[in-house]
N, C-alpha and C positions, 0 to 999 in steps of 0.2 A: 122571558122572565122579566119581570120590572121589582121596582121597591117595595113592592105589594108584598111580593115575598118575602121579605128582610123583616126579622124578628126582633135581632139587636145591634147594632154597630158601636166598635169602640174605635177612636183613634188617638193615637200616641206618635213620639218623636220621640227621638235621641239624643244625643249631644255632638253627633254628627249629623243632624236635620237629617238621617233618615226615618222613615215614616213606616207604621205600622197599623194598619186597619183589620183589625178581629170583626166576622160577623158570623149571625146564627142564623140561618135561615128556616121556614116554614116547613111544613111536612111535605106540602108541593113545592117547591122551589126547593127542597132536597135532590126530590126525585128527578128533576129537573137537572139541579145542577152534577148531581152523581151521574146519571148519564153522560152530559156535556162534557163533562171532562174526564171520563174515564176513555173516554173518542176520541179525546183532542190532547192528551198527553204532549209535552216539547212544542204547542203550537202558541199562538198568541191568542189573547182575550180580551177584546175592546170592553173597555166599561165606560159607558157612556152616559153623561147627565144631561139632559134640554138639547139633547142630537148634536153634543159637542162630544169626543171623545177625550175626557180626564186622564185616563191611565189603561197599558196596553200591555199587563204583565202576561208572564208566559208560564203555563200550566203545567206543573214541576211532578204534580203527583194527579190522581184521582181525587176529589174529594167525596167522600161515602156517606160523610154523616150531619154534611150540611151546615158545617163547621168549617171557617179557613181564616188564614191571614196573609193578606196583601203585603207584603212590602216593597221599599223605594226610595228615589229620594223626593227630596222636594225643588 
């Protein structure tokens, strides 16, 4: 799956610089990511920008509707 599939991305902070990134993704990279993680449940998930890996959260639930949010700190 690349950004190809990313529909909208929102990001936010707090007042304790943690971080929150809302995205929507495409009807493929739904299907995609609903899989992925309905598999990978308690495991980690590199997300990777220019083959650097940025953030490496851990897949807390399923996500079904292509729908999620990242959070962390900074």
């Amino acid at each position: 799956m690349t950004g190809a599939d990313l529909k909208s991305v929102n990001v936010t902070t707090d007042r304790t610089n943690n971080y929150q990134v809302a995205f929507e993704l495409n009807s493929e990279g739904a299907q995609i990511f609903k899989d992925f993680t309905s598999q990978n449940v308690g495991k980690i998930l590199a997300i990777v920008l220019d083959k650097r890996v940025i953030s490496a959260p851990r897949i807390n639930s399923a996500i079904p509707d292509g729908k999620g949010v990242i959070t962390g700190q900074l």
